[in-house]
Each structure stands twice: as structure tokens, then as C-alpha cells.
N, C-alpha and C positions, 0 to 999 in steps of 0.2 A: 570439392577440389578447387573451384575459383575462388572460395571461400578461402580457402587454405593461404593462397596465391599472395590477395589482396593482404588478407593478415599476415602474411611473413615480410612485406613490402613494409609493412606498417613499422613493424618489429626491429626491421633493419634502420629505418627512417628517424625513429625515435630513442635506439640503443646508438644510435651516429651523434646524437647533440645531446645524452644525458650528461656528458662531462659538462657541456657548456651547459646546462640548467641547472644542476650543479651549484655549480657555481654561483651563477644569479641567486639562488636559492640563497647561498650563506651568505653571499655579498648583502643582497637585500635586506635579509633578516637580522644582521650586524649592522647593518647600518640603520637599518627605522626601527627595528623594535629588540635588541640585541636582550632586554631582560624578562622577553615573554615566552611563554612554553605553547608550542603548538605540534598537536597530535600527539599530544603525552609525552615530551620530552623539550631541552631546552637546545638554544644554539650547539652549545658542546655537544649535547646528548647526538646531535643529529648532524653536526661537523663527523662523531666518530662514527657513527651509523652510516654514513656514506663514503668511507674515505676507504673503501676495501674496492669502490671501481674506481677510484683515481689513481690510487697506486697499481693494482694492476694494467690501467691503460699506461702508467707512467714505466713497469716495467716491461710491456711489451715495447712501447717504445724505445727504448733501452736496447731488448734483444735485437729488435729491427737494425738497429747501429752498427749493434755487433756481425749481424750477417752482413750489410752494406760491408762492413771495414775484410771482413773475411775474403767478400768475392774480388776483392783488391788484391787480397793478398794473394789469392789463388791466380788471377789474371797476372802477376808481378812472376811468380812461379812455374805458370805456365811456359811464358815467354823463356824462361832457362831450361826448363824440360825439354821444349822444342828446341833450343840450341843442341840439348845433347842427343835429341833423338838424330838430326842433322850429322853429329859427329859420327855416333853410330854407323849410320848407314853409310855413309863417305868411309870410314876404315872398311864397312865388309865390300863393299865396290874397290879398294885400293889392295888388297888383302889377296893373292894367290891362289889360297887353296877356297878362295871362295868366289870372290869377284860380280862385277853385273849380272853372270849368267847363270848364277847360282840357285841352289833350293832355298839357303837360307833369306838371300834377297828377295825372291818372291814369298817367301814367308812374313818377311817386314813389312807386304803390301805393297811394291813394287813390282813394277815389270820388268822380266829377263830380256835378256837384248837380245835374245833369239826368238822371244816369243814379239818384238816389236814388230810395226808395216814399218816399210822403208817411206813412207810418206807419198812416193812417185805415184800421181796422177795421170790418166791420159784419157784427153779427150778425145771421144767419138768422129767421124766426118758426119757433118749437116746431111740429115738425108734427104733433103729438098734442095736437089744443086738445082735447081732452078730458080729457086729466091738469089742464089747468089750472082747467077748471070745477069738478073736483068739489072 
């Protein structure tokens, strides 16, 4: 199981910089030995053998973009929802046959103004009148 551990550590480490070796890879070989064939195939053969994880890193990249620009647009839309949720709730408070004190307003997750505290605090008297004489 530590076995496992170490090897998935490995796996994450070395699937994180295969694009950049990659790379090196064809840069290298294009440039010092661009007409030689290594591991049974040539530059091309092995430019196309490898370009099935650069495009997919290139398209998840891509989708990434797309959910950043989404959660924008969600946050941009939000903020007018909550305007109308606001509107909402101010008509059935404004509204007669329903009002603050209503089912439907506590249904919207508000509280009835009958079911409010009046906020009035009151303090206790010190029960050691004796701190206070001396």
C-alpha cells in the first residue's frame, strides 16, 4: 500500500512535465539530428506519436477558459437575480392580502413580524451590592 503511495506520487510528478519533455524531445531532435530515426521511427513519425497528449492538454486548457468565463457570467447574473429576488419580497411585504406577517413571507425564508423579539434587553441588578458601596 506505501508502495502504491510512492508510485502514484511518481506518476503525478512525471504526467505534470511530460508536455515540457515533450517538447525538449522534438525541439532536441530537430535540431541535432533532425534526419535520424530513433526507436523505429523518424522526427515526424514521433512529432505524430506524441501530439495526442498536447492536444488534449491544449484542449483541456481551452475547457478550463470556458468554465472561468462561465462562472463570470453566472456571478454577472447572479447579482440581477438577487436584485429581483429583493423586488419580490418588497411587493409581498407591500402587498395587503399578504404583508410581513404573512405564510407566504415566511415561506421566502423570512421572518414574520409576529414571530420577531422586540430586541428590549434588561439588565439584571449586581448581586454583590457590596462591590458597589465600597
Amino acid at each position: 500500500m506505501i508502495d502504491d503511495n510512492i508510485e502514484n506520487k511518481k506518476m503525478a510528478k512525471t504526467n505534470r512535465y511530460i508536455a515540457d519533455r515533450i517538447t525538449v524531445f522534438r525541439t532536441a531532435w530537430k535540431e541535432l539530428a533532425p534526419q535520424e530515426s530513433f526507436a523505429g521511427m523518424t522526427l515526424a513519425g514521433f512529432e505524430a506519436a506524441t501530439a495526442l497528449p498536447i492536444t488534449l492538454r491544449d484542449q483541456i486548457l481551452a475547457l478550463e477558459k470556458q468554465v472561468e468565463g462561465r462562472k463570470t457570467e453566472r456571478t454577472k447574473a447572479d447579482v440581477g437575480a438577487r436584485q429581483l429576488l429583493d423586488l419580490v419580497v418588497n411587493s409581498v411585504r407591500g402587498t395587503p392580502q399578504h404583508g410581513p406577517d404573512s405564510s407566504l413571507y415566511r415561506a421566502l425564508g423570512y421572518i414574520r413580524k409576529s414571530e420577531r423579539r422586540t430586541g428590549l434587553t434588561r439588565k439584571g441588578l449586581e448581586k454583590s451590592s457590596g462591590a458597589n458601596a465600597a
